[in-house]
C-alpha positions in Angstrom: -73.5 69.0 -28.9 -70.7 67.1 -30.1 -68.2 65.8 -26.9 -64.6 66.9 -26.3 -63.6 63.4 -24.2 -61.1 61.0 -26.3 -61.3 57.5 -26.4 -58.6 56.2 -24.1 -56.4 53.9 -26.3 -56.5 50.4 -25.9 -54.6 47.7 -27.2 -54.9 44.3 -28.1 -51.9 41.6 -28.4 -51.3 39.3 -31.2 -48.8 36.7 -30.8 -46.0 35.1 -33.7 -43.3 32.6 -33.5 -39.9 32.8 -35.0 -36.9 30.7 -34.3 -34.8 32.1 -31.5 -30.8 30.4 -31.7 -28.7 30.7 -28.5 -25.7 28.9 -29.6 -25.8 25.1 -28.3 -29.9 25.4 -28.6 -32.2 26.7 -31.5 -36.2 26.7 -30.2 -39.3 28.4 -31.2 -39.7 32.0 -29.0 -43.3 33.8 -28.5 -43.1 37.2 -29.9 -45.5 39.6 -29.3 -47.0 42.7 -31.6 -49.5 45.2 -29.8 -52.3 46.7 -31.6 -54.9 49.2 -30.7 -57.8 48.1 -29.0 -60.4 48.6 -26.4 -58.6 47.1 -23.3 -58.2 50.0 -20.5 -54.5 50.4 -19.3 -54.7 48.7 -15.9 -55.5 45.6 -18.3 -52.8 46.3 -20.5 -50.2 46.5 -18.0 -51.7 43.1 -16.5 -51.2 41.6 -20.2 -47.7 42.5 -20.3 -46.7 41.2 -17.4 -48.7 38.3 -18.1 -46.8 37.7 -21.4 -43.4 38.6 -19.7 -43.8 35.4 -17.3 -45.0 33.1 -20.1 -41.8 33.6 -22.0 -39.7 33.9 -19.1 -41.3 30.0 -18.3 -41.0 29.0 -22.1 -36.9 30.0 -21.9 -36.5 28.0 -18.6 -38.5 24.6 -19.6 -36.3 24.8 -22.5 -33.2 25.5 -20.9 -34.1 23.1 -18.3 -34.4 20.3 -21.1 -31.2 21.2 -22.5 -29.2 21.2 -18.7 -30.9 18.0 -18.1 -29.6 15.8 -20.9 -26.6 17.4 -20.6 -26.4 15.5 -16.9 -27.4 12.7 -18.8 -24.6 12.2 -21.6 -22.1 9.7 -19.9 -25.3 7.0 -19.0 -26.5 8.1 -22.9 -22.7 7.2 -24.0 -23.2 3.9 -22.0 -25.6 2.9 -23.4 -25.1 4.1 -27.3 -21.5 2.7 -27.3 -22.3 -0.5 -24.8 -19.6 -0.4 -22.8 -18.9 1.6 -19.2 -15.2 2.5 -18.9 -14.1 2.0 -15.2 -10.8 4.0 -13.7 -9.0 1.4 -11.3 -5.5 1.2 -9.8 -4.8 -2.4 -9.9 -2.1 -2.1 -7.1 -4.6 -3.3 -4.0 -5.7 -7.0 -3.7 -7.7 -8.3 -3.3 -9.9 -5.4 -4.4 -8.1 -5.0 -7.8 -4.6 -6.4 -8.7 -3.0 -7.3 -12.1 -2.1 -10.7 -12.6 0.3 -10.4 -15.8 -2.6 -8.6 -18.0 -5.3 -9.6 -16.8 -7.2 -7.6 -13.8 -9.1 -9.3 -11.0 -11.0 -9.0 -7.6 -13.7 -7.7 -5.5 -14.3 -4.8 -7.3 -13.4 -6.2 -10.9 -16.4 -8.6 -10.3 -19.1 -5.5 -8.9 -18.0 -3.6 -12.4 -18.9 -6.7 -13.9 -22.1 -7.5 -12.3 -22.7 -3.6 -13.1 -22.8 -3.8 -16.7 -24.4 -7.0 -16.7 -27.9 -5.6 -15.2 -27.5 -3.1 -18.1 -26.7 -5.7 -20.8 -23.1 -3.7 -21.6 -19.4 -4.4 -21.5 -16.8 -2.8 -19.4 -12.8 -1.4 -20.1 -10.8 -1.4 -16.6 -8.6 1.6 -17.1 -5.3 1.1 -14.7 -4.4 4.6 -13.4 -2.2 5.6 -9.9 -4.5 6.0 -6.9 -3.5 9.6 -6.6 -4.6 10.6 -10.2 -7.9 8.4 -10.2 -10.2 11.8 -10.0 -8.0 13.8 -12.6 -8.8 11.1 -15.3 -12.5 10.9 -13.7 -12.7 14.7 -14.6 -10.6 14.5 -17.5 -13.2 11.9 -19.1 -11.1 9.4 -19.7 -13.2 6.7 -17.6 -17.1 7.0 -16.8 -16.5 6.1 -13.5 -14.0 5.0 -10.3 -14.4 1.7 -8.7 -11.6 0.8 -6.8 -12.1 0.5 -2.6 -11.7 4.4 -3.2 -13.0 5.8 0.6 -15.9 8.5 0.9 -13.7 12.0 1.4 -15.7 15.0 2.2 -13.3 17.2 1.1 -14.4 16.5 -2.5 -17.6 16.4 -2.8 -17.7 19.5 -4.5 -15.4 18.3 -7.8 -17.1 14.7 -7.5 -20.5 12.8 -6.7 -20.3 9.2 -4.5 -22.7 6.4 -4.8 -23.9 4.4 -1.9 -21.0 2.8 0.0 -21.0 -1.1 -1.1 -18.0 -1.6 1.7 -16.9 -0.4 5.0 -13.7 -0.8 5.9 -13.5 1.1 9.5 -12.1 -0.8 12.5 -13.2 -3.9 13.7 -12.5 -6.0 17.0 -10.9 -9.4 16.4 -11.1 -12.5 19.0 -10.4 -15.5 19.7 -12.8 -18.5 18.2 -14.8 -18.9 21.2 -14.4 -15.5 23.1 -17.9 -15.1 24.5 -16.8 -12.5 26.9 -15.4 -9.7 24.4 -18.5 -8.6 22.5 -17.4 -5.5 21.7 -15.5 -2.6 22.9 -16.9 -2.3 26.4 -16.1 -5.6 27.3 -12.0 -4.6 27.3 -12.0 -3.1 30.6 -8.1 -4.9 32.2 -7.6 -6.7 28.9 -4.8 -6.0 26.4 -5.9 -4.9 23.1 -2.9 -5.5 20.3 -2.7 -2.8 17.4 -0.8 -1.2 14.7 1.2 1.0 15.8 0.1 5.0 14.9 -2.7 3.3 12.8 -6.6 4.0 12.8 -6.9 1.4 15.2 -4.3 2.4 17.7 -6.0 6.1 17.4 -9.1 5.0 18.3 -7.8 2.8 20.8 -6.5 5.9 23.1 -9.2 7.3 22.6 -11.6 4.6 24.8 -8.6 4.2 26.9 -9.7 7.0 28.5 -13.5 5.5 29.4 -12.2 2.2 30.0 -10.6 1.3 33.4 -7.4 -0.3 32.9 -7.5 -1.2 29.5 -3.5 -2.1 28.4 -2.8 -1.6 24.1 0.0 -3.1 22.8 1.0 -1.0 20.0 3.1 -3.8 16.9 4.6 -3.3 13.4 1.5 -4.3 11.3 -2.0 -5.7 11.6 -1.0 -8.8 10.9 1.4 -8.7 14.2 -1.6 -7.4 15.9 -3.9 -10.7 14.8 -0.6 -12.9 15.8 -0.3 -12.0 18.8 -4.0 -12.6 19.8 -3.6 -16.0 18.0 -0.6 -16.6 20.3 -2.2 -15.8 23.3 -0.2 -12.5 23.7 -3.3 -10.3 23.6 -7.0 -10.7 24.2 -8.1 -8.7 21.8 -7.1 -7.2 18.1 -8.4 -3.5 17.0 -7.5 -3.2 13.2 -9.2 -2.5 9.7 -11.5 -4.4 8.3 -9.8 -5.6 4.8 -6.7 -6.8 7.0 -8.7 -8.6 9.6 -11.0 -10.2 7.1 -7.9 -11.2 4.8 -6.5 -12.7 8.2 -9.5 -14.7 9.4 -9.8 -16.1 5.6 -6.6 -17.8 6.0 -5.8 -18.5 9.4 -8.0 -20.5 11.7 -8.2 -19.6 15.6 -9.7 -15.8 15.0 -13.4 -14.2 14.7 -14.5 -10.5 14.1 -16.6 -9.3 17.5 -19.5 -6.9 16.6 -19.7 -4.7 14.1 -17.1 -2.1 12.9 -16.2 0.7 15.6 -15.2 3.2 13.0 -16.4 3.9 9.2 -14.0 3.6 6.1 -16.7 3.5 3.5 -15.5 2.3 0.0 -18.1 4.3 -2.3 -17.9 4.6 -6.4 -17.0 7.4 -7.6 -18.7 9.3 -11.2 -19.0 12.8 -12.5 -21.1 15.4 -10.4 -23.6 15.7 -14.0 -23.5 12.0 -14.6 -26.9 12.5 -12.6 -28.9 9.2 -14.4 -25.7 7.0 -14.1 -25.6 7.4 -10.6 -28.9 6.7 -9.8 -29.0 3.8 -12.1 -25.6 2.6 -9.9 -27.6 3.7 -6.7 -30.3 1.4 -7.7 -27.7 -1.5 -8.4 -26.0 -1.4 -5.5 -29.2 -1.5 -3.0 -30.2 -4.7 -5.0 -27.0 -6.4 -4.6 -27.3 -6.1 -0.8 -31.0 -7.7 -0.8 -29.3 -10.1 -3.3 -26.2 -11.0 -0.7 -24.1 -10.1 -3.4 -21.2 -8.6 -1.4 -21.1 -11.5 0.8 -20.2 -13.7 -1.9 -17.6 -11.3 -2.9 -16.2 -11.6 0.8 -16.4 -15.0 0.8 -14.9 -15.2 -2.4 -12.3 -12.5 -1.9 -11.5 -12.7 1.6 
């Protein structure tokens, strides 16, 4: 007797390629045919979801590939064209400063040293301070490096490299001082500042945990490192570049300790120039195994 019970239908996928174009990217997408065979539905409906992930995988490698050299296209510019174009504002020796056409300092030589490792050539853009991170973003330069100080506040328009300088407070002595080693040893001394600076701020602030401590607030941190020279304070709280400038050409004064505050000088690139800054990351760790920026100090300072 013949039976009444169908077959349940089963199907059986076949796959094709064709070229799938999404505007900036043209790649090869899995299409997929079904055909009639003997798989039962609960295997079906595994298949297609199977086959869903693969392509949803395939789109996102690809698109992944594309995003990544994207990040990639300043360092691939570097090194195409052989030259890394640095935004600067020559206006702050000895850092950078324009000597009738020609630019020099600290920073000059690290851009140099840069694009030595990576056997290229530089162009020093001059630009204002204030519009170093609109030309940054408006490509016209690669990167910033000019003593330009780690801000927070834009770390979501910019990405920083290591800092390569700190130029936070530091307490200056008298050659000789073996009694002031750092900040606790001010307690009935008078510390000489600049007055409303970032040393006199931090100044009042231990004031309050040191027991009689007397700051004399001056005109400038050079008046500040005078007056300790002359004997008219024991002690000078002011920023590194001007108390390193200061000991460099005056005799009579060393730095106590290490910085009480941080000012770091970082470099500055795009947030996709991803393999640029890592390459810079990489430089600038060297260098300080090297004792690179203490020739630049000792040469700068």
């Amino acid at each position: 007797m013949p039976s009444n019970r169908q077959e349940p239908v089963r199907t059986r996928v076949s796959c094709q390629r064709k070229p799938s174009t999404f505007n900036f990217l043209t790649f090869d997408l899995p299409t997929f045919n079904l055909q009639p065979s003997n798989l039962p539905t609960s295997h079906r409906w595994w298949m297609l979801v199977l086959v869903a992930l693969a392509i949803i995988i395939f789109v996102a490698l690809s698109l992944g590939g594309i995003i990544g050299r994207r990040r990639d296209e300043t360092w691939a510019r570097i090194q195409r064209e052989g030259v890394m174009r640095v935004g600067l504002d020559p206006s702050f020796p000895p850092f950078e400063v324009d000597t009738g056409g020609q630019i020099v300092g600290y920073d000059v030589d690290l851009a140099r040293t840069l694009v030595k490792r990576w056997d290229v050539g530089v162009q020093f853009v001059p630009i204002s301070f204030d519009g170093l991170i609109d030309g940054l973003l408006a490509e016209q330069y690669d990167t910033i490096i000019s003593a330009f100080p780690y801000d927070e506040r834009l770390t979501q328009d910019v990405a920083y490299s290591e800092s390569y300088f700190n130029a936070g407070q530091v307490l200056v002595v008298r050659d000789g001082e073996d009694a002031i080693g750092g900040i606790e040893d001010l307690s009935g001394r008078r510390l000489a500042v600049e007055w409303g600076s970032g040393g006199d701020l931090e100044a009042r602030r231990l004031a309050g945990g040191l027991a009689a401590l007397d700051i004399l607030p001056l005109e400038t941190p050079t008046a500040a490192l005078d007056a300790v020279r002359a004997g008219q304070a024991d002690a000078a709280l002011v920023d590194a570049v001007s108390a390193y400038g200061y000991t460099g050409e005056h005799e009579g004064l060393q730095i106590a300790g290490e910085p009480l505050t941080d000012e770091r000088y970082i470099i500055v690139v795009r947030p996709e120039s991803r393999r640029l800054l890592e390459e810079i990351d990489a430089a600038l760790t060297d260098f300080h195994e090297a004792g690179l920026f203490q020739q630049l100090r000792s040469k700068w300072f």
